[in-house]
SEROBA-439706 format. One line per field, with one value per residue (C-alpha): residue number from 1; residue in three letters; chain; y, z, x. Coordinates in steps of 0.5 Angstrom, whole numbers, plus 2048, in hexadecimal, padded with zeros to 3 digits. Example, Ala and Ser with C-alpha at 12.3 -4.5 7.8 and 13.67 -1.06 7.14 Angstrom:
% SEROBA-439706
num c(1;2)
residuo c(ALA;SER)
cadena c(A;A)
c2 c(7F7;7FE)
c3 c(810;80E)
c1 c(819;81B)
This chain:
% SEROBA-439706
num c(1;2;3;4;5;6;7;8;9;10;11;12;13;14;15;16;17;18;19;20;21;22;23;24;25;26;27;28;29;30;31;32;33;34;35;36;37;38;39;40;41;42;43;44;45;46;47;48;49;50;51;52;53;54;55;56;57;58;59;60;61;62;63;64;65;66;67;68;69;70;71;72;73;74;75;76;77;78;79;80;81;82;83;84;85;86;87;88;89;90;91;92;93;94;95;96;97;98;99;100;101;102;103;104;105;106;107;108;109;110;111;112;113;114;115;116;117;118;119;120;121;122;123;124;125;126;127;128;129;130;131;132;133;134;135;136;137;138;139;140;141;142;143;144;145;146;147;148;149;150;151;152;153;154;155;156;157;158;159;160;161;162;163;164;165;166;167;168;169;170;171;172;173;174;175;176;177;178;179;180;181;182;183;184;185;186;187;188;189;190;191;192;193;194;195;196;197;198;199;200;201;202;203;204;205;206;207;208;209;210;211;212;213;214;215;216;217;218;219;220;221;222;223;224;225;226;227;228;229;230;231;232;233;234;235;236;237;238;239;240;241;242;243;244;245;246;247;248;249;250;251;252;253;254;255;256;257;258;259;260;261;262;263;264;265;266;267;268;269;270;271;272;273;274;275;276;277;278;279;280;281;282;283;284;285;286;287;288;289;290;291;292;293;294;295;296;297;298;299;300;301;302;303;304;305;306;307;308;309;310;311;312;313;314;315;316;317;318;319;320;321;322;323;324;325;326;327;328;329;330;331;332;333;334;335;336;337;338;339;340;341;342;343;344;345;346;347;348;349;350;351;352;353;354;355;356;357;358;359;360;361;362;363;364;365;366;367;368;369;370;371;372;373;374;375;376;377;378;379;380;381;382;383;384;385;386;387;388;389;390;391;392;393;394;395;396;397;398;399;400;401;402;403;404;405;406;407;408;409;410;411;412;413;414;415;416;417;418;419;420;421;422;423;424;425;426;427;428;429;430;431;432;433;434;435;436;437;438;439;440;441;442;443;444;445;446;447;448;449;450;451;452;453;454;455;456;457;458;459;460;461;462;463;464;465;466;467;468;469;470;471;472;473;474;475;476;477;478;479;480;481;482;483;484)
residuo c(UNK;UNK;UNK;UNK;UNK;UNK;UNK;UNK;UNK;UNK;UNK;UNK;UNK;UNK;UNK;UNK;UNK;UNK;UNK;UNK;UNK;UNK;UNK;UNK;UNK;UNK;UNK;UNK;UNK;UNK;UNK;UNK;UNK;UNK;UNK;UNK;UNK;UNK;UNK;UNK;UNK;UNK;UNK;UNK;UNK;UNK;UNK;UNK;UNK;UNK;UNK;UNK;UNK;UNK;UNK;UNK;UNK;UNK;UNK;UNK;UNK;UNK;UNK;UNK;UNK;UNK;UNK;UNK;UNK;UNK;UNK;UNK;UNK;UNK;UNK;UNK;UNK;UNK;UNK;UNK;UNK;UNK;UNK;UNK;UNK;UNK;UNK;UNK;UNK;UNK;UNK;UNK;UNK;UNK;UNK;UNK;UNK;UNK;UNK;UNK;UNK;UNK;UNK;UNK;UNK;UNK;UNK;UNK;UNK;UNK;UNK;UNK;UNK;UNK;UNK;UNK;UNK;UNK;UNK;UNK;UNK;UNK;UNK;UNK;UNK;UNK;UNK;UNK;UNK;UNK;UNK;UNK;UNK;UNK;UNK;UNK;UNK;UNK;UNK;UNK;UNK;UNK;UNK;UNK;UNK;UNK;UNK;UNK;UNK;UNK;UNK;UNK;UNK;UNK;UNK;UNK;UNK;UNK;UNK;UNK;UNK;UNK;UNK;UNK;UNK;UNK;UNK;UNK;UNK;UNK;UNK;UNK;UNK;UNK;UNK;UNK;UNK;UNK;UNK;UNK;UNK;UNK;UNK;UNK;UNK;UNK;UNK;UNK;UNK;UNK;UNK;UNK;UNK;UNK;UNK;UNK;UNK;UNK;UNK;UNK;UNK;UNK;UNK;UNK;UNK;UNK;UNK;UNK;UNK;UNK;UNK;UNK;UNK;UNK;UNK;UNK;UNK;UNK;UNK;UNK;UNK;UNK;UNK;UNK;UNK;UNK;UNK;UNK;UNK;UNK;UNK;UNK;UNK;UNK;UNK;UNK;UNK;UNK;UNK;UNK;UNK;UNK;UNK;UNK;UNK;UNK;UNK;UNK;UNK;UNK;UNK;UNK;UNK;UNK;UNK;UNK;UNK;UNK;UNK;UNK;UNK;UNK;UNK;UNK;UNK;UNK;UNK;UNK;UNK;UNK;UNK;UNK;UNK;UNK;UNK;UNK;UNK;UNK;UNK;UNK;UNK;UNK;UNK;UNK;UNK;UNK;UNK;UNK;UNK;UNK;UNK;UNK;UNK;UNK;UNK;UNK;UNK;UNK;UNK;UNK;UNK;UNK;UNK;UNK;UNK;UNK;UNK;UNK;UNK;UNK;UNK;UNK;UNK;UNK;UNK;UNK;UNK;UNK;UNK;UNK;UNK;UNK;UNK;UNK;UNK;UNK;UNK;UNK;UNK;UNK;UNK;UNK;UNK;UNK;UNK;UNK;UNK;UNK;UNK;UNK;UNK;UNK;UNK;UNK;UNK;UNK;UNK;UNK;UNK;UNK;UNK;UNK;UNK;UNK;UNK;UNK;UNK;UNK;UNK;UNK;UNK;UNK;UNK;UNK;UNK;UNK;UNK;UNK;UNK;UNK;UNK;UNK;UNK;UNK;UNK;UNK;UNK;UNK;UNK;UNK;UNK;UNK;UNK;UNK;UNK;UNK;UNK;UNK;UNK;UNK;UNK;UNK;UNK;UNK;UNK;UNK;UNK;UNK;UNK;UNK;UNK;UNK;UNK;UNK;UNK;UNK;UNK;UNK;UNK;UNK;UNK;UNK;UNK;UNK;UNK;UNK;UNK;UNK;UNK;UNK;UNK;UNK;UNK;UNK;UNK;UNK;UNK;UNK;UNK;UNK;UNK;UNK;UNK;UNK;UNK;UNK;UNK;UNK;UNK;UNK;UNK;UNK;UNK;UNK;UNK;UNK;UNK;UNK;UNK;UNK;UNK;UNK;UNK;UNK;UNK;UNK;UNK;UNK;UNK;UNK;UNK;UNK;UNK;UNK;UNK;UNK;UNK;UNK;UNK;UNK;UNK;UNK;UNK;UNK;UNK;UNK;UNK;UNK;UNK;UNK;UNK;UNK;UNK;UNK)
cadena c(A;A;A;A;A;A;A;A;A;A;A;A;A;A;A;A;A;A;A;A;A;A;A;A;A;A;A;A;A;A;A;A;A;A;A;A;A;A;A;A;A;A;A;A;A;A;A;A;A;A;A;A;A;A;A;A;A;A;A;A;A;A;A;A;A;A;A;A;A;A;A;A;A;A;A;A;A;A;A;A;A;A;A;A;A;A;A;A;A;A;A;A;A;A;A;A;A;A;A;A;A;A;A;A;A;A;A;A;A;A;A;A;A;A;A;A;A;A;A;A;A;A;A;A;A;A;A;A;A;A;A;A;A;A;A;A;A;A;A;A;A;A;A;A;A;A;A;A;A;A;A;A;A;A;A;A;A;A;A;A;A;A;A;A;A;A;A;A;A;A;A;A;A;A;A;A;A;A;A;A;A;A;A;A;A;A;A;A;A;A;A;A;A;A;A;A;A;A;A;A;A;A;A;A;A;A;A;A;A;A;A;A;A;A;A;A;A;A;A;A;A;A;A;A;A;A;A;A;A;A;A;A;A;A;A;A;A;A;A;A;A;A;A;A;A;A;A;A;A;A;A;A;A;A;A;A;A;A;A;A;A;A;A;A;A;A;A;A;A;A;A;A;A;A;A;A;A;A;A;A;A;A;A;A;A;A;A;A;A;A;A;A;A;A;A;A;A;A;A;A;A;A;A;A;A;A;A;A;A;A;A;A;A;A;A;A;A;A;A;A;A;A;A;A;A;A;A;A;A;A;A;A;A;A;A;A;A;A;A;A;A;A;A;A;A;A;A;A;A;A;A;A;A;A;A;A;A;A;A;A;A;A;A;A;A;A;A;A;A;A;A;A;A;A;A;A;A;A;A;A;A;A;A;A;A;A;A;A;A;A;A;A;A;A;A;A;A;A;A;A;A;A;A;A;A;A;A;A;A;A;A;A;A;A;A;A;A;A;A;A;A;A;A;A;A;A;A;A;A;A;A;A;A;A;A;A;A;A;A;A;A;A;A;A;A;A;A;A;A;A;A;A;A;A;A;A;A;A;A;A;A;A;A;A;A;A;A;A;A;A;A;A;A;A;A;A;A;A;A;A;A;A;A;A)
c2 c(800;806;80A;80B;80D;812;80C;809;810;810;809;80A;80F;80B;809;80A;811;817;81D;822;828;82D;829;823;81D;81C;814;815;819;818;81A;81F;827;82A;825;822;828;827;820;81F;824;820;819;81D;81E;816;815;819;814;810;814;812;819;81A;813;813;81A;819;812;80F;807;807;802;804;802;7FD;800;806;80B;813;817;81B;815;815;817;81B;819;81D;824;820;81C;824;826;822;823;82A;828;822;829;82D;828;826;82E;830;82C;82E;836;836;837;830;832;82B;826;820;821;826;821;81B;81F;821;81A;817;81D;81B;814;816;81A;813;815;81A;817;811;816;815;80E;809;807;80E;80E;807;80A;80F;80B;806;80B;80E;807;806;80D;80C;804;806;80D;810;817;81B;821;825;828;82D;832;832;836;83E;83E;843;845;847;842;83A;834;831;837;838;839;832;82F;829;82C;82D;825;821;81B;819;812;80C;805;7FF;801;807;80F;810;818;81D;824;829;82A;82F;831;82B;82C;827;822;820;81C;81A;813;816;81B;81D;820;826;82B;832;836;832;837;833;835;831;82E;82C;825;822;826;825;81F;81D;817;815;811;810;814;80F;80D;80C;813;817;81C;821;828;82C;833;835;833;839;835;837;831;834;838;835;835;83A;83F;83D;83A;839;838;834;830;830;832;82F;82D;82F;82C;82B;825;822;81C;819;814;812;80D;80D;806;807;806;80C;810;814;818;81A;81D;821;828;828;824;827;82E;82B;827;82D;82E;828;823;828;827;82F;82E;828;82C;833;82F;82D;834;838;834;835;83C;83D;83A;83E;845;843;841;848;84C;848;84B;852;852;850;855;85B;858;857;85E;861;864;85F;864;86A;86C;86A;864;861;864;85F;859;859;85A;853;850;851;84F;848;848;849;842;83F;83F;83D;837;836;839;836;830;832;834;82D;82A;822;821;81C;819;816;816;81C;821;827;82E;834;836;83D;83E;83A;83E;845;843;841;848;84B;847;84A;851;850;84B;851;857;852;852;85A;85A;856;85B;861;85E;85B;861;862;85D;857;859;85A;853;84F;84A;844;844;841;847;849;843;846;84C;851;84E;853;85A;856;854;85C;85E;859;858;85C;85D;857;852;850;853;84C;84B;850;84E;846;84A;84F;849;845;84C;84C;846;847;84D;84F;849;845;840;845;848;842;841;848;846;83F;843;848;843;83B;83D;83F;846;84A;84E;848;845;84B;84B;844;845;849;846;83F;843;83E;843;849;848;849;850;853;850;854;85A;859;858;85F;863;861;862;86A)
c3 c(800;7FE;7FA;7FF;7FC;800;802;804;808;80B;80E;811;815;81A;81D;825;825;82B;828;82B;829;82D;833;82F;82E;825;825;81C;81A;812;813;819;815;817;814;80F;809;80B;80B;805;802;804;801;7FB;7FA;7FC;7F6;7F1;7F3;7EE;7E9;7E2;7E0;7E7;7E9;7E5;7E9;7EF;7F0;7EF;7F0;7F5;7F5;7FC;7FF;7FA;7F7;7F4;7F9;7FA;7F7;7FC;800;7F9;7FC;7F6;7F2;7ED;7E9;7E6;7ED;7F0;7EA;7EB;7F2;7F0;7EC;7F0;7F7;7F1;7EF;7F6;7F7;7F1;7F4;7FA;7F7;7FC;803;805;808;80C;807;807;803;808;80D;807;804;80B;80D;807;809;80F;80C;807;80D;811;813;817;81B;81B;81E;825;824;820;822;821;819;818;81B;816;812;812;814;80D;80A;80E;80D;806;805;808;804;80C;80D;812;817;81B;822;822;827;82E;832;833;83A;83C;837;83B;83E;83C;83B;843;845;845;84B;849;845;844;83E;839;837;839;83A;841;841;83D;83D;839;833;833;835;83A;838;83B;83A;834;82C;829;822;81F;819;816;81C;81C;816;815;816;81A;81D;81D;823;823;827;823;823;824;82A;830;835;83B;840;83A;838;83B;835;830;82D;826;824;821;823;820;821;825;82A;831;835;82F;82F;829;82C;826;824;822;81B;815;811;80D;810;80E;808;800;7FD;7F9;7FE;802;7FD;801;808;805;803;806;80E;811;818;81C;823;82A;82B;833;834;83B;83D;835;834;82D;82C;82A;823;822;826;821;826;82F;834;830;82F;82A;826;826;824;81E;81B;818;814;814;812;80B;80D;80A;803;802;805;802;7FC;7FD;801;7FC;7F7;7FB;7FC;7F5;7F3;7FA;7F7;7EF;7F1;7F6;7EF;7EA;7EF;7F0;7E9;7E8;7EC;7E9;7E3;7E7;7E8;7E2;7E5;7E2;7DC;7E2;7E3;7EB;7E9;7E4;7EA;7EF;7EB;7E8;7EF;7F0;7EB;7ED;7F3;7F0;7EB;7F1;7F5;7EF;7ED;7F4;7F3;7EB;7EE;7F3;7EE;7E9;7EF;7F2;7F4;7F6;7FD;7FE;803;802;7FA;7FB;7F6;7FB;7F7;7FA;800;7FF;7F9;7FD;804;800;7FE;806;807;803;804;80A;806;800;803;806;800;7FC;801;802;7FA;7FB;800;7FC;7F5;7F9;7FD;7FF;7FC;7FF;806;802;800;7FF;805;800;7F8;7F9;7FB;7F4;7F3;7F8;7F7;7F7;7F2;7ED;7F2;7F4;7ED;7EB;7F2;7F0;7E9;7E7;7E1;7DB;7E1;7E4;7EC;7ED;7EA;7ED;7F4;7F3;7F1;7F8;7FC;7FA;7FC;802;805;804;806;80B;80D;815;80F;80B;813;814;80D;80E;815;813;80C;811;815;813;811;819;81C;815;819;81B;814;810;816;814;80C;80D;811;80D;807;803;7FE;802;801;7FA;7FA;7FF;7FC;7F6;7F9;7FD;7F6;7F3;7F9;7F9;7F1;7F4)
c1 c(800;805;801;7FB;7F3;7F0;7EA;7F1;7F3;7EB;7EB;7F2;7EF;7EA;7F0;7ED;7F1;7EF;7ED;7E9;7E6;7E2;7E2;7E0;7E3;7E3;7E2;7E2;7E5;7E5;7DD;7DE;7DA;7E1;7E6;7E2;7E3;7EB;7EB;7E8;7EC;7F3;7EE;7EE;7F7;7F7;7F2;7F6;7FC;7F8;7F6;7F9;7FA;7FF;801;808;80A;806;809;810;812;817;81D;81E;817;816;810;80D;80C;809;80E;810;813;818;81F;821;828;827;825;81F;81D;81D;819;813;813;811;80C;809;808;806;800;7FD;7FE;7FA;7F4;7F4;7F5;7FB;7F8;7F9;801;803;7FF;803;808;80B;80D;80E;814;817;817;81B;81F;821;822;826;82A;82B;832;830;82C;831;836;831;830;831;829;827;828;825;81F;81E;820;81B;815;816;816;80F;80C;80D;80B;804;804;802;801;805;804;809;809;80F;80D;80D;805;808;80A;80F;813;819;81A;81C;819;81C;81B;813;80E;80B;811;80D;809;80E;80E;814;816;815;818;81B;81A;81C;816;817;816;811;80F;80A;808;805;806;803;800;800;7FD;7F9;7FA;7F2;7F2;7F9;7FD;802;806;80D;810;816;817;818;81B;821;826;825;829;82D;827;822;825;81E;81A;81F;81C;81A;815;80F;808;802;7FC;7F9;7FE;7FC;7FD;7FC;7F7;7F5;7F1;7EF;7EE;7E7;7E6;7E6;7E2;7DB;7D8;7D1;7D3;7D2;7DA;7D8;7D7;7DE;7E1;7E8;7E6;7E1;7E6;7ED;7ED;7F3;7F1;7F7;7F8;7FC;7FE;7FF;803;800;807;807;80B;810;814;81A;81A;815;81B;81F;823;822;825;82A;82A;831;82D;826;82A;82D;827;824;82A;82E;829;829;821;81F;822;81D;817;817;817;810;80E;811;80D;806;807;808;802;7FE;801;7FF;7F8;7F7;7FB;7F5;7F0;7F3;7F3;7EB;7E9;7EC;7E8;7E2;7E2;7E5;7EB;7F1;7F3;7F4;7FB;7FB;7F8;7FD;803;7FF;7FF;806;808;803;807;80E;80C;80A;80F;815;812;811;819;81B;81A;81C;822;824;823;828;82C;82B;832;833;835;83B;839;833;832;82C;82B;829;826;829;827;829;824;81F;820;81E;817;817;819;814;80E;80C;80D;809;803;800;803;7FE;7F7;7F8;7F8;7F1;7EF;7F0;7ED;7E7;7E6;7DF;7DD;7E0;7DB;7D5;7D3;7CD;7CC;7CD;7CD;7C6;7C2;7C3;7BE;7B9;7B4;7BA;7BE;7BD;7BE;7C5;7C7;7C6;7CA;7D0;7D2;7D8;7DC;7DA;7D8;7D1;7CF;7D0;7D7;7DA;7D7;7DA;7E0;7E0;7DE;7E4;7E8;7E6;7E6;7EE;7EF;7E9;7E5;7E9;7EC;7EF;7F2;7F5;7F8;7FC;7FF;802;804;809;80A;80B;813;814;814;816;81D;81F;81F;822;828;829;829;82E;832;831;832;838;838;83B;842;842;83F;842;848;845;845;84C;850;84B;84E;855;855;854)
């Protein structure tokens, strides 16, 4: 079973997991109202797997594994290998518009890297690396869809891990038997945690201090282990609404949670790294797990920001303002935001260069890092462009489309139309452009935009002091000076 369906990825679900929302345990969560738009959504990638016109880019046969795998779980040899990783991220991207951000894809790639990056781990123990080893080869297998829990609940912020009022709730580990880690607190902002197989845990960001050896732990269990609780937040989704009069929310509500380990026991062999703040400060960068990831993050914001310039673009007609000059600045500047993510990746893998060490073909990180850092700059200059081409208009809407069936269609048709489109058309077009930019959904989406990559100061600082081409300008600049 390598490559899942989504009835696959459905019956998977009812596997006794402890999922509560709004105080209530979820005892189905493939049909419970608030999950089940998103969960037939990620049934739907698993489906397109399948499907003749992207079986060939979207799976691969794998002599590693032995069988034909998702795409994303490839460890990428070659130029071509990194190309059709792009477009497979690209296709499950386009369906869902680009607002679905940790789709299984996401955690698939992350894993093969840090399979790919064995020796690393191997440095800790031998007995780590075999771990993520044979963890990547059962994902893959079973085509499994993984979440992740990185951050720690916002205590005090001025103080360590050990060093808070109650340093139980930070998870740790608390014990360490034969069978494995026993481990005890809090994750949090697991996005998509309800509806997912398993769960990856980090810590991020990875400057863990002297005293914080208990809470430096990476490791993975499934959904449904005994002691692991899922709490959600309220659910975004239009549950009583028609698709057309929220087309996204409708659709794509990403669940996110927190996640509490109640003395969870991880076996060994689920244990990649524990205990040991060294290593957990060099995964991050040692395990090389950002060049694989921006791949895939990089190719979904591009299609995120080329569907929001598409709508800037439809609205400008809808109300005839396209061939105004402000107008024209507006949506160039769209598209030389678009065009700027689009070319990190295809940089990154003209770029690409092999690691001697394991065989790997890694797309620059460099190229990949600029789209990271300016993700969080043009998701919100995108929505603002909405918002001053919507104007009005986005607050003034019908309740529903159908009311332009009802005894005031006729008046409503009349208030809406605009420039060569239909009342109805135009008030389609609006409710899509707020849904994105004014609905709880579209919120949500602008917080994660700013802040998937991390806290943004700390991510420039890092490009910068990461930065392998650096030398070679400077150097420039020396040998210009010295010729005066």
């Amino acid at each position: 079973m390598a490559v899942r369906t989504g009835q696959q990825f459905l019956e998977g679900l009812n596997d006794g997991r402890e999922v509560w929302y709004d105080g209530q345990w979820v005892p189905n969560v493939a049909e419970f109202a608030p999950f089940k738009a998103a969960v037939k959504s990620t049934a739907k990638l698993y489906d397109l797997q399948h499907d003749p016109r992207f079986r060939e880019v979207l799976t691969v046969e794998s002599p590693a594994i032995g069988e034909r795998i998702a795409r994303p779980y490839e460890i990428p040899r070659t130029r071509d290998h990194l190309r059709l990783k792009r477009e497979a991220y690209v296709i499950w991207a386009e369906a869902t518009c680009g607002m679905m951000g940790r789709s299984p894809d996401f955690l698939n790639v992350m894993m093969a890297a840090l399979a790919a990056k064995k020796s690393f781990f191997a440095e800790c123990a031998p007995a780590r690396a075999e771990a993520v080893v044979s963890y990547y080869q059962h994902i893959a297998k079973h085509d499994l869809f993984l979440t992740h829990a990185l951050l720690d609940p916002q205590l005090d912020k001025g103080k360590a891990r050990h060093q808070q009022s109650d340093p139980s709730i930070p998870l740790r580990v608390i014990d360490r038997t034969k069978d494995g880690l026993i481990v005890h607190g809090i994750k949090r902002i697991a996005t998509a945690a309800p509806y997912a197989d398993e769960i990856l845990v980090w810590p991020f960001p990875p400057t863990f201090q002297a005293g914080e050896e208990a809470y430096a732990n990476v490791f993975a269990v499934p959904m449904n282990t005994k002691g692991l609780k899922t709490l959600c937040r309220p659910s975004f989704a239009a549950v009583d609404g028609s698709r057309a009069d929220h087309p996204l929310s409708s659709q794509f509500d990403e669940i996110d949670a927190t996640v509490v380990f109640d003395h969870v026991l991880v076996p060994w062999d689920r244990v990649f790294l524990h205990e040991d703040i060294r290593f957990l400060n060099r995964m991050y960068r040692d395990s090389r797990m950002r060049e694989l990831t921006a791949h895939q993050t990089n190719a979904r914001l591009e299609v995120k920001l080329g569907f929001l310039y598409a709508l800037i673009l439809r609205m400008t007609e809808a109300i005839g303002s396209t061939q105004k000059s402000d107008m024209m600045e507006m949506l160039g500047e769209a598209v030389a935001c678009v065009e700027v993510i689009r070319s990190t990746t295809r940089s990154a893998e003209e770029q690409a260069t092999v690691d001697p060490e394991n065989g790997v073909m890694y797309p620059d990180l460099f190229a990949l890092q600029a789209g990271r850092a300016l993700g969080p700059v043009y998701y919100p200059k995108l929505l603002d462009m909405l918002k001053r081409v919507g104007g009005g208009g986005l607050i003034q809407l019908p309740v529903s489309l159908s009311e332009f069936n009802s005894p005031i269609g006729a008046e409503l048709e009349r208030s809406l139309r605009g420039a060569d489109i239909s009342g109805r058309d135009k008030a389609q077009l609006f409710k899509l452009a707020w849904d994105v930019c004014g609905s709880e959904f579209g919120a949500r989406h602008a917080l994660y935009e700013m802040n998937y990559a991390g806290e943004r100061g700390a991510l420039l600082a890092g490009i910068h002091r990461e930065y392998g081409r650096k030398q070679h300008y400077v150097q420039y600049l020396d040998k210009f000076l010295e010729s005066l």
